[in-house]
C-alpha positions in Angstrom: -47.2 -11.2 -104.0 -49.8 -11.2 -101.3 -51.6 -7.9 -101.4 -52.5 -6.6 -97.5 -55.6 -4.9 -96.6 -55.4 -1.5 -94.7 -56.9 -2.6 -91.9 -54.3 -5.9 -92.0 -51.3 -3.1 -92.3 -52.2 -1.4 -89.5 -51.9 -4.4 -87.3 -48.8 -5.3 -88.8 -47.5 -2.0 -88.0 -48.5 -1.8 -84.6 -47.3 -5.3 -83.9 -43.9 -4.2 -84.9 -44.1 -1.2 -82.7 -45.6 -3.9 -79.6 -41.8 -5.8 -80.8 -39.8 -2.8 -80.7 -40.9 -0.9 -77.7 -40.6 -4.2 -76.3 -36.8 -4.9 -77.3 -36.1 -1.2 -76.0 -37.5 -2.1 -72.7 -35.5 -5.1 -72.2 -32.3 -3.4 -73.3 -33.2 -0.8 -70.5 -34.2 -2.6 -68.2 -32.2 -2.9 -64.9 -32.2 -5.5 -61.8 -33.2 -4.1 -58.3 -30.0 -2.8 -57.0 -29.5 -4.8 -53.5 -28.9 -2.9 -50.6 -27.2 -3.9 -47.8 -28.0 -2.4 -44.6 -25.6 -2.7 -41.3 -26.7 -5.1 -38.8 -28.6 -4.4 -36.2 -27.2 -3.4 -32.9 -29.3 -5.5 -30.5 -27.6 -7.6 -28.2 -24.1 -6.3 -30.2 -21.4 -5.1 -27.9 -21.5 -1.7 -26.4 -18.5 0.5 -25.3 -18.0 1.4 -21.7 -15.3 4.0 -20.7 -13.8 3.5 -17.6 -12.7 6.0 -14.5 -10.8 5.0 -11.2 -11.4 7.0 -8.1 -9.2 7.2 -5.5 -11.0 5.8 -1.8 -9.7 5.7 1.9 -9.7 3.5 4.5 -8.6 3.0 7.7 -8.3 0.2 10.5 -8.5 0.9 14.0 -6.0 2.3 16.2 -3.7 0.0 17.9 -2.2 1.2 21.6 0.3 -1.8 22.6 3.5 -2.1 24.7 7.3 -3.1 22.9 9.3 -4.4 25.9 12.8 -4.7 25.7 13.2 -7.9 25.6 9.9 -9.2 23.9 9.1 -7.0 20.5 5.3 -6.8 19.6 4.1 -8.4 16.7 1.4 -8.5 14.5 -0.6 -9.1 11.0 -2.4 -6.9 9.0 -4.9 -7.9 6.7 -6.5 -5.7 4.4 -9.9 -7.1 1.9 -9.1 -4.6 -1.1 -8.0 -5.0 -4.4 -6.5 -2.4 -6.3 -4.4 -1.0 -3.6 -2.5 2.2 -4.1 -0.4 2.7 -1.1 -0.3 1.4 2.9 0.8 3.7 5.7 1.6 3.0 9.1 2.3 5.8 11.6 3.8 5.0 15.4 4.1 7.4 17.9 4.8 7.6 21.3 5.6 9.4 24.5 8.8 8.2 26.7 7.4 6.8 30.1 11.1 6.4 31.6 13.6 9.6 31.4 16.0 11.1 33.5 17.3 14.8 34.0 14.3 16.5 32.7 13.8 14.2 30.1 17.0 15.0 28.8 18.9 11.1 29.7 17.8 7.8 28.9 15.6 8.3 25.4 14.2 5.1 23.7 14.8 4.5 20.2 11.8 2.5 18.9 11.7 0.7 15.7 8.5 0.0 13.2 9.3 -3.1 10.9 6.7 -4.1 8.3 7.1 -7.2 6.0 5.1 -6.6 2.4 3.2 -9.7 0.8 6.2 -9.6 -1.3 8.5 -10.4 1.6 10.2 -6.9 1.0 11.2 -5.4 4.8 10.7 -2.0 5.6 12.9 -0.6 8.8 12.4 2.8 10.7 14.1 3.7 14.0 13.8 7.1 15.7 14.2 7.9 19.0 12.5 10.0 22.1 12.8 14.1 21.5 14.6 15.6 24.6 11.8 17.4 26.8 8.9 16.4 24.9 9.9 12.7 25.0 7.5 12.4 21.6 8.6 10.4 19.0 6.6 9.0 16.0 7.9 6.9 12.4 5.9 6.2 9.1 6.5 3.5 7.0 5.0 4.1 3.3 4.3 0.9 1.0 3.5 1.7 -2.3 1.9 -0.7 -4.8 2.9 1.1 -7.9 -0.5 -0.2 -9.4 -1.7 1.7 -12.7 -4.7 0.4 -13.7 -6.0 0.4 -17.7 -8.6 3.2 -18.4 -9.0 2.0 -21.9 -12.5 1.1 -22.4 -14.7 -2.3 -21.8 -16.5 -3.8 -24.7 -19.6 -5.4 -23.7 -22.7 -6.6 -24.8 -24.6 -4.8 -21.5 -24.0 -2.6 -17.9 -23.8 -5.8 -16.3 -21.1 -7.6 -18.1 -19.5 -4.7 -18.5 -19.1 -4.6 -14.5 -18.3 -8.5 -14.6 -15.2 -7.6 -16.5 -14.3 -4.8 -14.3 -13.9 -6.9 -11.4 -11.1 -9.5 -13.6 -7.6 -8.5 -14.5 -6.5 -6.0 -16.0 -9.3 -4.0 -14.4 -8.5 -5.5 -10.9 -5.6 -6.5 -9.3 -5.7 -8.7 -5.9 -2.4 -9.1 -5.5 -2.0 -7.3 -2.1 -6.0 -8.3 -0.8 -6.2 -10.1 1.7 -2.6 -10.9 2.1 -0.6 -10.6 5.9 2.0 -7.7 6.2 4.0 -8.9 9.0 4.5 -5.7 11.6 7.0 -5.8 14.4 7.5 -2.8 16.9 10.9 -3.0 19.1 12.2 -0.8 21.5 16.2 -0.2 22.6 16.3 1.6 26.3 18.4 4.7 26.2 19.2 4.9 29.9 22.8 3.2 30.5 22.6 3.3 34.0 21.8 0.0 36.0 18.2 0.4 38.0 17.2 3.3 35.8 17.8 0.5 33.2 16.4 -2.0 35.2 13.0 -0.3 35.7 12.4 0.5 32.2 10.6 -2.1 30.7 10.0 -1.0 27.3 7.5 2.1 26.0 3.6 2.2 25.3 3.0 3.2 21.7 0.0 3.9 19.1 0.0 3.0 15.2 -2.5 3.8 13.0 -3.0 2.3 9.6 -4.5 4.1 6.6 -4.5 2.7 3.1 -5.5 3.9 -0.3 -7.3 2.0 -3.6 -8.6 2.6 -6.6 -12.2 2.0 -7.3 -13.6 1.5 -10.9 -16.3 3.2 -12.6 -18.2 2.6 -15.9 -20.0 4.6 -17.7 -21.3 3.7 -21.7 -20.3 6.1 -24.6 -23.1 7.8 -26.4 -24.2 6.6 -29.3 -22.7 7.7 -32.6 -25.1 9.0 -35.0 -25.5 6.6 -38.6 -25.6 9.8 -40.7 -29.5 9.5 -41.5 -30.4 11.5 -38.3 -32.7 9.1 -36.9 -30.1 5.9 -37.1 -33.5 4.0 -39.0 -32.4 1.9 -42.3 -32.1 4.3 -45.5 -34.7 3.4 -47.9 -34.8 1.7 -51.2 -33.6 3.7 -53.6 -34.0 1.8 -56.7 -36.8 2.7 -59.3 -38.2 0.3 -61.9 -37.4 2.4 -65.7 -39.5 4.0 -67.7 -39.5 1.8 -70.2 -40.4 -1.6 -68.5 -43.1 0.1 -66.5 -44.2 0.7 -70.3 -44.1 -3.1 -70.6 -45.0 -4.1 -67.1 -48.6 -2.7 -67.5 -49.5 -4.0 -71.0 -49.2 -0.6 -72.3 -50.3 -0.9 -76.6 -52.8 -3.8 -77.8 -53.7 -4.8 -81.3 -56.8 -3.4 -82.4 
């Protein structure tokens, strides 16, 4: 049996310390936990909420005559999309009565075609004295536009898509509504008749739309307070730093 010296025992002993430590650190010893962080948000779409306003407009006023025997006609064309509702009001005065205005009224009549080819009909005739008489005819689009919000990836596009269905319905721009204003002479009497040609009148057109607007959500916060990556939070063991920095040497 081979007889070791002190010094030779030592190493021995330390060298199985070096081993141990060593198999201790590897059993400890854990892999870098990965972290995954969310991806970045540049150039990722944004949210945009959306708000419709409610805008006039008008045309100007149109004074014409409706004979008796020729109605007046004509178009109306209006350049805007999302329309809410049309109005046309007539009025006029009776330029032929009899009997202190009480004898020979005119009844006129406003007719408007929609781009749908639907026909809207309103008679009313002359008030006694007065002579005034006036008629609206109300088209209605019935047009609800979405106010749910636009996902896109800046201001501009998001305004792109604003102006593209469902955002924006054209289906009453720039179409012709057909108007026809007709006159029926109240006076039964032969020249009385004879000398009233038809009646002067006045229509006005008004229309209402809806005009979008876009504004972008605020950003949500991450949870970190200052929406920066979280760090690392892995840290190396004890133990394999031990063995990482060559910790114990033989003497």
């Amino acid at each position: 049996m081979i007889s070791l010296k002190r010094n030779d025992k030592i190493i021995v002993i330390v060298a199985i310390i070096v081993i141990v430590v060593a198999a201790i650190g590897v059993a400890l010893y854990n892999q870098p936990k990965t972290i995954t962080l969310p991806p970045s948000t540049t150039g990722s779409s944004q949210s945009y909420n959306v708000s419709w306003i409610i805008r006039d407009g008008t045309f100007d006023k149109i004074s014409e005559f409706a004979g008796k025997k020729a109605p007046y006609t004509t178009g109306v064309i209006i350049p805007q999309a999302n329309m809410i509702s049309i109005t046309f009001n007539m009025s006029w005065v009776d330029d032929h009565t009899t009997f202190f205005g009480r004898l020979g009224l005119d009844t006129l009549t406003l007719e408007v075609t929609t781009p749908d080819g639907d026909i809207i009909t309103v008679s009313n005739t002359s008030a006694p004295i007065t002579k005034k008489g006036a008629v609206t005819v109300l088209l209605v689009s019935h047009i609800i536009p979405p106010v749910g919000p636009i996902k896109a990836d800046d201001y501009g596009a998001a305004q792109a898509q604003l102006n593209k269905k469902p955002y924006y319905d054209d289906s009453w721009m720039n179409r012709n509504l057909s108007v026809k204003v007709s006159v029926k002479i109240g006076e039964k009497r032969p020249i009385p008749r004879f000398l009233d040609k038809g009646n002067p009148f006045t229509l006005e057109v008004t229309y209402q739309y809806y005009q979008g607007v876009i504004k972008q959500e605020p950003m949500k916060p991450t949870g970190n307070g200052n929406d920066t990556p979280p760090p690392d939070p892995w840290e190396p063991p004890y133990m394999s730093m031990i063995i990482s920095t060559g910790c114990g040497k033989f003497v």
